[in-house]
N, C-alpha and C positions, 0 to 999 in steps of 0.2 A: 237581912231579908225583910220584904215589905209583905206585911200579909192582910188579906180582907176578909173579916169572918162574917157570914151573913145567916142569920136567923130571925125569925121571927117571935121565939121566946129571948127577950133579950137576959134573961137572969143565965141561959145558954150564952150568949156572946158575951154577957160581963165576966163569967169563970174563965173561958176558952181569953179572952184577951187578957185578963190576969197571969194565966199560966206562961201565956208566950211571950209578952212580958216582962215576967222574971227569966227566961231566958232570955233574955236582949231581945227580941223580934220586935221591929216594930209595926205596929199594929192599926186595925179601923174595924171600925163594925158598921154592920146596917140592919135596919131591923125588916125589908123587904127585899123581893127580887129587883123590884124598878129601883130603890135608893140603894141596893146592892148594885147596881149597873154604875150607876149615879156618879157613886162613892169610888167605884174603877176607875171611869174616867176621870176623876181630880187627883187620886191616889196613885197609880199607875201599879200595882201589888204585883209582886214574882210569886205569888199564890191567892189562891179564892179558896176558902173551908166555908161550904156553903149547905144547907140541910136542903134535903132535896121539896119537902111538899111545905109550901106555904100558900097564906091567901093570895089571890090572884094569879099572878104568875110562879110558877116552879121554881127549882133551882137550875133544872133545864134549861131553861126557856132563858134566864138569865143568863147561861154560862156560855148558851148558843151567841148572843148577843155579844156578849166580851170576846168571844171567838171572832167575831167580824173584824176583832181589832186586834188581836193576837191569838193565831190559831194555837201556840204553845202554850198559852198559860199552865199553870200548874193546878190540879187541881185536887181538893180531898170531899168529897161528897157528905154528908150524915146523915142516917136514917134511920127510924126506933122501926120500920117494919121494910127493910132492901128488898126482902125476896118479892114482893108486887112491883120493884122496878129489877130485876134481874135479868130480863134482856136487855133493855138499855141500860145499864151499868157494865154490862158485859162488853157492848158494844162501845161506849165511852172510855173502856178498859183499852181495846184492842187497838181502837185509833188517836185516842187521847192520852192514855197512861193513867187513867184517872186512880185514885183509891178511894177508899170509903173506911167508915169510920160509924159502925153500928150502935147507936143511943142504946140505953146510956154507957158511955164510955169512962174511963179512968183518963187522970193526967198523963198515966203511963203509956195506956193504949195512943191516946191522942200525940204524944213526944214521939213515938216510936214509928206510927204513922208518919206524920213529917218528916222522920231521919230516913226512912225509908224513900220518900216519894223525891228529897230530895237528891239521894245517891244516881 
């Protein structure tokens, strides 16, 4: 499985790309929404783990964008404060399938997340 982690604290995408990894995933980071968009298009990922507030554009705003070009992608959100996005995560729930992954997380939370979102 191709995965694309996108944050903007990259010391976050260097642990998250470690972890998955060592379980065989293969892996890309980016440190924005635009070189997270970027980085889809060259990678083609069967997931995006993306933290939802960065400078400029969101993780929104990105994921809308990769939608343009696969309305399925897979996707797991992260955010140290969801409830200020909880109608849209709700909403991203119901048509998307999305999950979330509330900072700060464990290796455990974060595996468990995946095995889930991938079932």
């Amino acid at each position: 499985m191709k995965i694309l982690v996108v944050d903007d604290n990259q010391e976050i995408t260097f642990v998250i790309k470690a972890i998955l990894q060592q379980e065989q995933y293969h892996v890309q980071t980016a440190d924005s929404a635009m070189d997270g968009y970027i980085m889809y298009l060259q990678f083609q990922p069967d997931l995006v783990i993306t933290d939802i507030h960065m400078p400029r554009n969101n993780g929104f705003e990105m994921m809308e964008a990769i939608r343009s070009h696969d309305s399925e992608i897979k996707t797991i959100y992260m955010s140290a404060d969801p409830f200020s996005f909880g109608t849209r995560l709700r909403v991203e729930k119901e048509i998307y399938g999305i999950d979330l992954l509330n900072k700060p997380f464990t290796r455990e939370d974060l595996l468990q997340t995946l095995t889930s979102l991938k079932n």
